[in-house]
C-alpha positions as CSV (number, residue, x, y, z in Angstrom):
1,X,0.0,0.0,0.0
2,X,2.7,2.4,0.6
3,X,4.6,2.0,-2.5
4,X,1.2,2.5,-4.2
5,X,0.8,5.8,-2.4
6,X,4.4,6.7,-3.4
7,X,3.5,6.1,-7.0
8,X,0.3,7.7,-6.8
9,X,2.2,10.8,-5.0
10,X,5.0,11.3,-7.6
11,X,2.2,11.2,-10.3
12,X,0.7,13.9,-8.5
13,X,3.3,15.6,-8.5
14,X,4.1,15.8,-12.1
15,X,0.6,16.6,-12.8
16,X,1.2,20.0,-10.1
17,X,4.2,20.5,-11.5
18,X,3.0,20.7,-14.9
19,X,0.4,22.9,-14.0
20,X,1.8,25.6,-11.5
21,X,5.0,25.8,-13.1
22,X,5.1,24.6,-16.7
23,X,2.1,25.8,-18.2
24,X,2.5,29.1,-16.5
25,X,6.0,29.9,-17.9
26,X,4.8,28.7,-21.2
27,X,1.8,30.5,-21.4
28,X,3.7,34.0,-20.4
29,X,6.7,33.6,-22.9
30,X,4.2,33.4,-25.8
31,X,1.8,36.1,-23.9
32,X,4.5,38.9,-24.1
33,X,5.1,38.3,-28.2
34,X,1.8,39.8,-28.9
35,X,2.1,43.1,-30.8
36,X,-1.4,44.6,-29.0
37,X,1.2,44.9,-26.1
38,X,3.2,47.0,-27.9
39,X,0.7,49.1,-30.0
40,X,-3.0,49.8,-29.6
41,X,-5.7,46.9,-29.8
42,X,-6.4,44.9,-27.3
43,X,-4.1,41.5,-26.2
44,X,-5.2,38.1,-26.8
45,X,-4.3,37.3,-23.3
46,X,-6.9,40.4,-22.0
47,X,-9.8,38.8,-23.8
48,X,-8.5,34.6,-22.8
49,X,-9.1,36.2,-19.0
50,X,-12.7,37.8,-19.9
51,X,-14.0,34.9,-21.2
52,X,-12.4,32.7,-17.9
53,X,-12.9,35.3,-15.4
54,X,-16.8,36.1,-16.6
55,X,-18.4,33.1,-15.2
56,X,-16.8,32.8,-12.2
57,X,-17.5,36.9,-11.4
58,X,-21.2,36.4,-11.8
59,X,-21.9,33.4,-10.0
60,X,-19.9,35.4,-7.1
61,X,-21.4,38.4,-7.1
62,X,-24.7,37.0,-6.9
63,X,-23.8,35.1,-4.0
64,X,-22.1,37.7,-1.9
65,X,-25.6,40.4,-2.5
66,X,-27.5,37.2,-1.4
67,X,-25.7,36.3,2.0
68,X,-25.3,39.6,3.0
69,X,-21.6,39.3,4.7
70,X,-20.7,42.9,3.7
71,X,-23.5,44.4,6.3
72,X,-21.5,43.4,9.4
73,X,-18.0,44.3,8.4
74,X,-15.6,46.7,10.4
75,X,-15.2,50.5,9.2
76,X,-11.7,49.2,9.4
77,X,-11.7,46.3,7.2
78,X,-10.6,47.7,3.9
79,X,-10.1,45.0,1.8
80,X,-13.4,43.6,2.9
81,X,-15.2,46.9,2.2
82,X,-13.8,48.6,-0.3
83,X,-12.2,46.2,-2.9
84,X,-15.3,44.1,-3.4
85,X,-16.6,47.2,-4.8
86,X,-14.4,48.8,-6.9
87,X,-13.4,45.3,-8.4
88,X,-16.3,45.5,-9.7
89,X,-16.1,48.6,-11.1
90,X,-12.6,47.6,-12.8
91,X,-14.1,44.5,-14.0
92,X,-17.2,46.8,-15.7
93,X,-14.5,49.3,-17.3
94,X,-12.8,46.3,-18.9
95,X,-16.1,44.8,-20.4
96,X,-16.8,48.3,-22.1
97,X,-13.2,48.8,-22.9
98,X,-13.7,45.1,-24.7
99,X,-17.2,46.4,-26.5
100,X,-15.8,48.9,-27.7
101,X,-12.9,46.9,-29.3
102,X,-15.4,44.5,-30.4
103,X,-18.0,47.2,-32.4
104,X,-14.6,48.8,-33.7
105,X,-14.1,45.1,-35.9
106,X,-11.8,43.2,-32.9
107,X,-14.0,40.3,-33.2
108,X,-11.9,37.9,-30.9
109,X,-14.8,36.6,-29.2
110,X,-17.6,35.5,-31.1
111,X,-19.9,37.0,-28.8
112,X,-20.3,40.1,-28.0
113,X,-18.9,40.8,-24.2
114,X,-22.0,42.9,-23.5
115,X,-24.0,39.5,-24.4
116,X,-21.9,37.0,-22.6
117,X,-20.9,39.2,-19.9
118,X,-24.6,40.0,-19.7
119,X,-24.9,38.0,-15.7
120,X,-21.8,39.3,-14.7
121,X,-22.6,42.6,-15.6
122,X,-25.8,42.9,-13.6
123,X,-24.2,41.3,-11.0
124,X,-21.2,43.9,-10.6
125,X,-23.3,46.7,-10.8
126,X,-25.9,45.2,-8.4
127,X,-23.6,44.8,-6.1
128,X,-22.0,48.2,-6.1
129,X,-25.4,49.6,-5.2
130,X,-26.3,47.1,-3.0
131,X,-27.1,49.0,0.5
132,X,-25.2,46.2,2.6
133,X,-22.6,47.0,0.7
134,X,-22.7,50.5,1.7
135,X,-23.0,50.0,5.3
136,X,-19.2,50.4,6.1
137,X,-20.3,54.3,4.2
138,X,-23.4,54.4,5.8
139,X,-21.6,54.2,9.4
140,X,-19.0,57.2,8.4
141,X,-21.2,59.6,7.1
142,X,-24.8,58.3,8.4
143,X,-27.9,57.6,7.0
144,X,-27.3,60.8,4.4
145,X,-24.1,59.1,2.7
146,X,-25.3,59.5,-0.1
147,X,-25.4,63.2,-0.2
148,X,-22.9,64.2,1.8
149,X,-19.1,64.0,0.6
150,X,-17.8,60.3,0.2
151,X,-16.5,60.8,-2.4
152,X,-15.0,57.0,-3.2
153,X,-18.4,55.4,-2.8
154,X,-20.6,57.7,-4.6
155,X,-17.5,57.8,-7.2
156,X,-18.3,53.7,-7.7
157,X,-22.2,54.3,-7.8
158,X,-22.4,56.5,-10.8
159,X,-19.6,54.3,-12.2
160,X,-21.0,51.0,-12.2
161,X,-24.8,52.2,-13.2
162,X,-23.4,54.4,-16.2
163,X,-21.5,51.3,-17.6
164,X,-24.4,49.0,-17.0
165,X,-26.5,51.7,-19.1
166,X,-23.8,51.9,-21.9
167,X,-23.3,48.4,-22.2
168,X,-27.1,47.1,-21.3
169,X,-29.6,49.6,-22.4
170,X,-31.6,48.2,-19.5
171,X,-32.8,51.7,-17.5
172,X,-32.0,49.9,-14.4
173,X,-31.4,52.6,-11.5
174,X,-31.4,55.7,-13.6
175,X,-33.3,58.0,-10.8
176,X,-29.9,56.9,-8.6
177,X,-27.6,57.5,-11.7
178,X,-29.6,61.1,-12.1
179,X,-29.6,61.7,-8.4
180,X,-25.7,61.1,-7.6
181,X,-24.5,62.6,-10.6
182,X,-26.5,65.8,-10.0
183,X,-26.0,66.6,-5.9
184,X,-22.7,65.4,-6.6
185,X,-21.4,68.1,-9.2
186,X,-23.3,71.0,-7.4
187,X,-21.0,69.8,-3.6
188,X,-18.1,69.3,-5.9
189,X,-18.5,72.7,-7.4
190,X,-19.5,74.7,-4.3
191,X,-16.9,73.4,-2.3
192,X,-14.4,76.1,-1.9
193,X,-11.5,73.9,-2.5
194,X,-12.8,71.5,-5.2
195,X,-11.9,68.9,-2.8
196,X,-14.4,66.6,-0.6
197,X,-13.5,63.9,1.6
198,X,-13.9,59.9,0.7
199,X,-14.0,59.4,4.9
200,X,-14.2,61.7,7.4
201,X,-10.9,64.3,7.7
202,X,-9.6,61.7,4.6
203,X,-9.6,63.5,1.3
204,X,-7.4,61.6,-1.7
205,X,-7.7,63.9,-4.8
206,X,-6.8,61.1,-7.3
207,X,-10.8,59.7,-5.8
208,X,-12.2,63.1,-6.5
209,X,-10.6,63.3,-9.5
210,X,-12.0,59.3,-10.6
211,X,-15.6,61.2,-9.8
212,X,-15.0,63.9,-12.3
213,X,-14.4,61.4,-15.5
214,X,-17.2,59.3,-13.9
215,X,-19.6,62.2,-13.8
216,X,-18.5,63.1,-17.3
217,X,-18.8,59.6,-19.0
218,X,-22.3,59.8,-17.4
219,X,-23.7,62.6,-19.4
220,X,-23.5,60.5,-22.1
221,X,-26.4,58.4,-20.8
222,X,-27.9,61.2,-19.0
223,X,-28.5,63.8,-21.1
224,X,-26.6,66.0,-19.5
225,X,-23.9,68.3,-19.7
226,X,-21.2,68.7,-17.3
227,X,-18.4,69.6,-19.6
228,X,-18.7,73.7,-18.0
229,X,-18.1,72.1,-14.5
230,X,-15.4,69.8,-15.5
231,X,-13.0,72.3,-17.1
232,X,-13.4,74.6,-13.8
233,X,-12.6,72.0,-11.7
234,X,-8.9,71.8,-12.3
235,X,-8.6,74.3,-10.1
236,X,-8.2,71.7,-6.9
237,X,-5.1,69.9,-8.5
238,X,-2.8,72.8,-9.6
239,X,-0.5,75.6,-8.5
240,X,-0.2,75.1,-4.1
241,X,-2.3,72.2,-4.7
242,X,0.5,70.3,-6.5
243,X,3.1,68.5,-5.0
244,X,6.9,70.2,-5.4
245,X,7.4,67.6,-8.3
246,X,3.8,69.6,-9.5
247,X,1.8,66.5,-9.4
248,X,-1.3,66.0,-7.2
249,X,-0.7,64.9,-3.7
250,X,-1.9,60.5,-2.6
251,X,-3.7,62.8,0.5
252,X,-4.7,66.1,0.5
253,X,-7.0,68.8,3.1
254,X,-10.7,69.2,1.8
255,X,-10.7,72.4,4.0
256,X,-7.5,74.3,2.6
257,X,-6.9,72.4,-0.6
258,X,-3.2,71.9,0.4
259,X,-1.2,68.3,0.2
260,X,-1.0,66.5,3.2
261,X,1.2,63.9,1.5
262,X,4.0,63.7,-1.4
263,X,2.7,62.4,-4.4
264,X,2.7,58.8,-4.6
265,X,3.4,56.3,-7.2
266,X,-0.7,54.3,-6.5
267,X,-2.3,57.8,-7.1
268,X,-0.1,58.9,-9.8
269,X,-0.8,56.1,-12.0
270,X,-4.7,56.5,-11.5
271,X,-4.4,60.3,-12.2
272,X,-2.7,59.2,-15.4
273,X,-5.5,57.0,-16.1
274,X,-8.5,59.8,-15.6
275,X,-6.9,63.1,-16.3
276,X,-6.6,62.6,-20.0
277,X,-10.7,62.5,-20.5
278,X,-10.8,65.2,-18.4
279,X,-8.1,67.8,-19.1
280,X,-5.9,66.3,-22.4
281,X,-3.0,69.2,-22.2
282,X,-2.8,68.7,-18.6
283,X,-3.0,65.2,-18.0
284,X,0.2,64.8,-20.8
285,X,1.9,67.3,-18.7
286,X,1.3,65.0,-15.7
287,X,2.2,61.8,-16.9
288,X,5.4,63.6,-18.2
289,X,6.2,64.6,-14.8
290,X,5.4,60.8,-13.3
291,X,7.5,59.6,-15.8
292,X,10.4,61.9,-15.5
293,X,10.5,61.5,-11.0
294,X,9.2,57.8,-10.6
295,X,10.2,55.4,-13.4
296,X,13.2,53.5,-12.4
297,X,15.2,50.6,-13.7
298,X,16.7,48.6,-10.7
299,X,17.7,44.9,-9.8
300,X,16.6,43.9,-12.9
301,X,12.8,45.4,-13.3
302,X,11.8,48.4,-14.7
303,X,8.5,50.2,-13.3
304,X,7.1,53.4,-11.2
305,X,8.2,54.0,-7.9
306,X,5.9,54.7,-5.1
307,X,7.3,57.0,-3.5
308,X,10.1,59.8,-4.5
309,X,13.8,58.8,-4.5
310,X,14.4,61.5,-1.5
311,X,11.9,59.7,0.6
312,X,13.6,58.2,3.6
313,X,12.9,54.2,4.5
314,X,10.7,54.1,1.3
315,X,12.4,51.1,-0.6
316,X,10.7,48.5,1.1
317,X,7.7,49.0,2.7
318,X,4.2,48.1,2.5
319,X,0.7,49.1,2.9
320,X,-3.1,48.8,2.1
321,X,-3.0,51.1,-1.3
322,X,0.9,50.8,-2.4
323,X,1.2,46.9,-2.4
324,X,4.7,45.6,-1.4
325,X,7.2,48.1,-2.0
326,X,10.4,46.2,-3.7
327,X,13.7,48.5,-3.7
328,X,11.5,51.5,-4.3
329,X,9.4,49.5,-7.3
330,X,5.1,50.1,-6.2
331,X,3.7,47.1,-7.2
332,X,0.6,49.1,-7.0
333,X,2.5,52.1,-8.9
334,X,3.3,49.6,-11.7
335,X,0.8,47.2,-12.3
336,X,-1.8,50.4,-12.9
337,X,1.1,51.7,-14.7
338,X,0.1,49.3,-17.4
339,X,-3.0,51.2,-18.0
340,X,-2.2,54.9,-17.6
341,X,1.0,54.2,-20.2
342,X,-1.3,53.1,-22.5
343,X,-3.8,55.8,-21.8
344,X,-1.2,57.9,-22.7
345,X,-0.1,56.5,-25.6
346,X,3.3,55.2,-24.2
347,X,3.7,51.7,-25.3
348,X,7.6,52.1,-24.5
349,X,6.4,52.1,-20.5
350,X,3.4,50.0,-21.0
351,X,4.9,47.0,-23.0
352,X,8.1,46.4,-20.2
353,X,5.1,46.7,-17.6
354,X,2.8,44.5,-19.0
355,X,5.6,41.8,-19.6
356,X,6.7,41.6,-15.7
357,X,3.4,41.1,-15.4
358,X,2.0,38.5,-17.7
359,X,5.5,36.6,-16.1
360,X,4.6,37.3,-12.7
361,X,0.9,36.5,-12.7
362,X,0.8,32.9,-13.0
363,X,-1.6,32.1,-15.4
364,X,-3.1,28.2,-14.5
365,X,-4.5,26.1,-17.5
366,X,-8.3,26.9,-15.5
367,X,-7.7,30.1,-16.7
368,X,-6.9,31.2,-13.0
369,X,-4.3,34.3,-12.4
370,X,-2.8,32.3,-9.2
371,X,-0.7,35.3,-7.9
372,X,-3.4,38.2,-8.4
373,X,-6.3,35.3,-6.5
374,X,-3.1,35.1,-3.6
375,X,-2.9,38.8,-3.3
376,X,-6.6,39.6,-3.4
377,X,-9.0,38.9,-0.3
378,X,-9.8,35.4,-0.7
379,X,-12.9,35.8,1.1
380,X,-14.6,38.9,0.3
381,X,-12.6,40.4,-3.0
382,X,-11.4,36.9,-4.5
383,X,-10.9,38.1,-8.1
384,X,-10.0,41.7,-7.7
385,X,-6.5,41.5,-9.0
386,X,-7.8,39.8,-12.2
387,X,-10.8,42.0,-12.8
388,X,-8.1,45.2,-12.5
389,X,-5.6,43.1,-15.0
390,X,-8.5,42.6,-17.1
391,X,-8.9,46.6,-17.2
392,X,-5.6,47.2,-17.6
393,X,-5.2,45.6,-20.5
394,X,-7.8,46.9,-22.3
395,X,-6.7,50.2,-22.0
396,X,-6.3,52.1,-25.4
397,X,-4.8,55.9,-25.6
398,X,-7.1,58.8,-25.3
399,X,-8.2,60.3,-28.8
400,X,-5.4,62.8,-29.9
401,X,-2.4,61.4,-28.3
402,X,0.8,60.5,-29.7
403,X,1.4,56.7,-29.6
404,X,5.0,56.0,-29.4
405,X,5.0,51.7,-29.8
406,X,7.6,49.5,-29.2
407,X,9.3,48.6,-25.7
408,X,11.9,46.4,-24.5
409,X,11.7,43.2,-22.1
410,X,13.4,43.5,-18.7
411,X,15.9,40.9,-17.5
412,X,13.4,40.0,-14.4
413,X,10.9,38.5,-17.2
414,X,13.3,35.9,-18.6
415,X,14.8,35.5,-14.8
416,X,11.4,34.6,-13.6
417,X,10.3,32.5,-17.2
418,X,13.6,30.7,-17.3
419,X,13.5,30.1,-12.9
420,X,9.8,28.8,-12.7
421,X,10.2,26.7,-16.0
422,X,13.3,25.0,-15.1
423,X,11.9,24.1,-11.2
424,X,9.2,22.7,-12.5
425,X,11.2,20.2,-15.1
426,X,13.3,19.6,-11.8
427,X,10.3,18.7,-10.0
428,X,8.8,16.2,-12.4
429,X,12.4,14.2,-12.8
430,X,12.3,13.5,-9.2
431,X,9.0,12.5,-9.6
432,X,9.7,10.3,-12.0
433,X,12.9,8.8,-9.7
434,X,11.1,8.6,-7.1
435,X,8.1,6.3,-8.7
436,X,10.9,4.5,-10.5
437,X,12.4,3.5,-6.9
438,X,9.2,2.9,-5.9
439,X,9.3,-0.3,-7.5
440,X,12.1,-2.2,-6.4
441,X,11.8,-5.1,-4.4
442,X,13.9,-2.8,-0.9
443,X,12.5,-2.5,2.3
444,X,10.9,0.7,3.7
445,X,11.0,1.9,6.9
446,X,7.9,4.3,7.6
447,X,7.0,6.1,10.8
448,X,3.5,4.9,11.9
449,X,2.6,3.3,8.7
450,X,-1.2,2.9,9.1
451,X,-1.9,6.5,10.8
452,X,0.0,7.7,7.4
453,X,-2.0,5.3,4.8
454,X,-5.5,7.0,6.7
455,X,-4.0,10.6,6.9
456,X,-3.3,9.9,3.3
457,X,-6.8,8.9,2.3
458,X,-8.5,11.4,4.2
459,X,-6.6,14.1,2.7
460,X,-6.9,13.0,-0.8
461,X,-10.6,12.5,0.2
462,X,-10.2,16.1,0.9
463,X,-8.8,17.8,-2.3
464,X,-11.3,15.5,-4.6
465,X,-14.3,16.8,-2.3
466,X,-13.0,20.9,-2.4
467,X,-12.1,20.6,-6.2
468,X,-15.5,19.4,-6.8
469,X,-17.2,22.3,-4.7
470,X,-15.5,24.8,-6.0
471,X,-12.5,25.6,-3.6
472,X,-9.8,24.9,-5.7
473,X,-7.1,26.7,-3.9
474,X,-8.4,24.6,-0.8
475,X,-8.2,21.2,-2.9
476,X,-4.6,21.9,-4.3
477,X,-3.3,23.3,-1.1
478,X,-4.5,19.9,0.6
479,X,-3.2,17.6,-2.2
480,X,0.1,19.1,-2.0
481,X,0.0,18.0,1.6
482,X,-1.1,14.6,0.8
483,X,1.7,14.1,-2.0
484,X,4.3,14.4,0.8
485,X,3.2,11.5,2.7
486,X,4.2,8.8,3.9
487,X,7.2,10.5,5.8
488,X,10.0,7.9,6.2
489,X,13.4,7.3,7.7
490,X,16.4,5.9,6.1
491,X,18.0,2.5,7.7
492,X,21.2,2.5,8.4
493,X,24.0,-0.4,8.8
494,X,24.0,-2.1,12.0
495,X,27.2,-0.3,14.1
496,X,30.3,-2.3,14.1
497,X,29.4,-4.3,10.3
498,X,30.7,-1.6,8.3
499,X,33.9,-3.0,7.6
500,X,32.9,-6.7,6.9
501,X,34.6,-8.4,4.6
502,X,31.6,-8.5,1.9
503,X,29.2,-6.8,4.2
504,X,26.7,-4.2,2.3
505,X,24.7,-1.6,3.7
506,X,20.8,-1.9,4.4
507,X,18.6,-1.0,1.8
508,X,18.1,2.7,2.4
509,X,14.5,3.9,2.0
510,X,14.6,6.3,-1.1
511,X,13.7,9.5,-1.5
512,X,10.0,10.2,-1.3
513,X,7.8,13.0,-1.7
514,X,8.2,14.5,1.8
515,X,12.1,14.2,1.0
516,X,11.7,16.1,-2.0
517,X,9.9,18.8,-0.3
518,X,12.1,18.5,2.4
519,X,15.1,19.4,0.7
């Protein structure tokens, strides 16, 4: 029986192999040879993850509104809060980034994503409104939160019913649409900064400036026009409101309009990505200025810094908005970096971007992004990362910019490539010794033999019984446990026959899967 759990182990192991490591490495070298990378249109790999990720988003989004979880969350829970809504909203920007590609001639998928995305598109936008969903808002600003500053949720409202209404044509909450995009512009525009706060004493301008474009892009549905409104509302982002590198502050003071904070690589890449809709002349001034303070090349990677290169104890650091901070790379700061190149028109930036991260991801043959799932909340936001990839790469430069294609690859992608591909041959040809070994007629010494054979079958039970409901992450995380059983310990030669004429050693148990690991 053990030998036959050793075999079954080191197939399992090729199989796991082949599918965290080989696949992935594969699947990202051909990834970063698409031209739409390096030049407008949208990448092959952008519409393989719609047509994965689109299933999966609307069965959960109609199961989170239905249990409810969101009501009873903390006011300090952010990732539980906030990122199940404005997931959403990336994943409803990519959708119409893809329409649009797809009524321009792009005819990639067969269907047209407003069609096949129809479930998940109702869900996302459900869910944005859904008041549960708004009761971490509801318990900042009270029972008028949605007329009274919060400026990130009501931002997310008017941006998730306004796509629903491009995409849909389905009326659904168009008194809300009209409501919020209406008391919102007359706050915005008598507030004697420009400026209003997403939480109490918390203003981010890069938020207020998100609500602008979305109040814009809603006229369009509406009716109405805003444009007046728009162009005087500059005003909160320039001259003492700017930074000393004349960008907009990550934090600012509704009250004064003055920066409370440098500017920081996670709001600089946003601004990039609204401000040329908005204000074109200004917004390529802007991304100038990012590009000129914050893009670095170091160990290896090229991408956006978070923070400015004066900044003390900012090269590695971490928080809830910047991501891990690696030797002063935002991960953050580069992965949106993707999308406000290409708003921009600046391929050169996007196309090194968007190749550390196609390597980096770790695209599964389910169609799963396994490093983007890791870094989301796996309970509340599970598919955030991939819904903002999704949006990223749809991305395609504002009317009227200059496009300047091309880009080079870092060394980090073929580190990466080269490292995950060859670990993953390794791991199979031990695999394959070890069943090979398996077989030969030698003894083995195992601890506890038959607690190991039932830990074995109950955790092999296990991963069969979460794969089948659902929880794959839960079934491969127990499987991988059950492939390094049984644990053994080598024999060794009785003491004082070493040196027999003739004498030969024990057999010596051989390596098995918890060896493997082990080592």
């Amino acid at each position: 029986m053990i030998r036959n759990i050793i075999r079954f182990n080191s197939l399992a192991i090729v199989v796991l192999a082949a599918f965290f490591f080989i696949y992935p490495s594969v699947r990202a070298l051909l990834d970063i040879q698409d031209h739409a990378l390096q030049q407008p249109g949208i990448p092959k790999v952008a519409w393989r993850l719609y047509r994965n990720l689109t299933p999966r988003y609307a069965g959960w989004t109609k199961k989170r509104v239905a249990q409810g979880q969101a009501e009873n969350l903390s006011t300090t829970d952010i990732s539980g809060t906030e990122w199940p809504l404005f997931g959403s909203v990336f994943y409803l920007w990519g959708i119409q980034n893809l329409q649009t590609a797809w009524e321009a001639g792009d005819h990639t998928a067969s269907l047209e994503p407003k069609q096949f995305a129809k479930d998940a598109i109702i869900g996302a936008s459900e869910l944005v409104v859904d008041p549960k969903h708004a009761s971490w808002v509801q318990k900042h600003w009270g029972s008028d939160y949605l007329h009274r500053e919060n400026v990130f949720y009501r931002m997310l409202v008017i941006a998730a019913l306004t796509s629903r209404e491009k995409l849909l044509h389905d009326g659904a909450h168009m008194q809300l649409l009209r409501d919020q995009v209406d008391t919102f512009a007359k706050e915005l525009e008598a507030s004697k900064t420009g400026l209003l706060d997403d939480y109490p004493s918390e203003c981010y301008p890069g938020d207020v400036m998100a609500a602008l474009m979305c109040i814009k892009r809603a006229d369009s549905v509406l009716g109405t026009d805003h444009s007046k409104f728009v162009a005087g509302a500059l005003r909160a982002f320039t001259g003492s409101r700017a930074t000393r590198h004349q960008l907009p502050p990550y934090m600012a003071s509704s009250d004064t309009g003055f920066p409370l904070s440098e500017a920081r690589g996670c709001a600089n890449s946003y601004i990039c990505l609204t401000a040329p809709e908005l204000w074109p002349a200004q917004a390529r001034q802007w991304y100038e200025l990012y590009d000129r303070f914050f893009w670095q090349q170091r160990i290896t990677a090229a991408g956006y810094r978070e923070f400015p290169k004066d900044v003390p104890n900012s090269e590695w650091t971490m928080d809830v908005d910047a991501g891990p901070v690696i030797a002063g790379h935002g991960v953050a700061a580069s992965a949106f970096g993707v999308g406000a190149a290409r708003k921009n028109g600046r391929f050169d930036r996007a196309y090194p971007l968007a190749a550390e991260m196609l390597v980096t991801v770790g695209e599964l043959p389910n169609g799963v992004l396994v490093i983007p799932r890791l870094l989301s909340n796996l309970s509340d936001a599970p598919m955030l990362g991939e819904a903002a990839i999704l949006w990223q790469l749809s991305i395609q430069p504002e009317k009227g910019v200059a496009v300047r294609a091309g880009g080079s690859v870092p060394p980090y992608v073929y580190i990466v490539l080269i490292s995950v591909f060859l670990f993953g041959v390794w791991r199979i040809l031990v695999a394959i010794f070890t069943f090979r070994e398996a077989r030969r007629p030698s003894e083995l010494d195992v601890w506890v033999p038959k607690f190991q054979v039932a830990a074995w079958a109950c955790l092999v039970l296990g991963a069969v019984s979460a794969l089948w409901s659902g929880h794959e992450f839960i079934g491969i995380v127990v499987l991988i446990v059950g492939a390094m059983l049984p644990v053994t310990r080598r024999k060794k030669t009785p003491k004082g026959t070493e040196d027999w004429p003739g004498a030969k050693p024990s057999p010596a148990v051989k390596p098995t899967q918890m060896d493997v690991f082990e080592g």
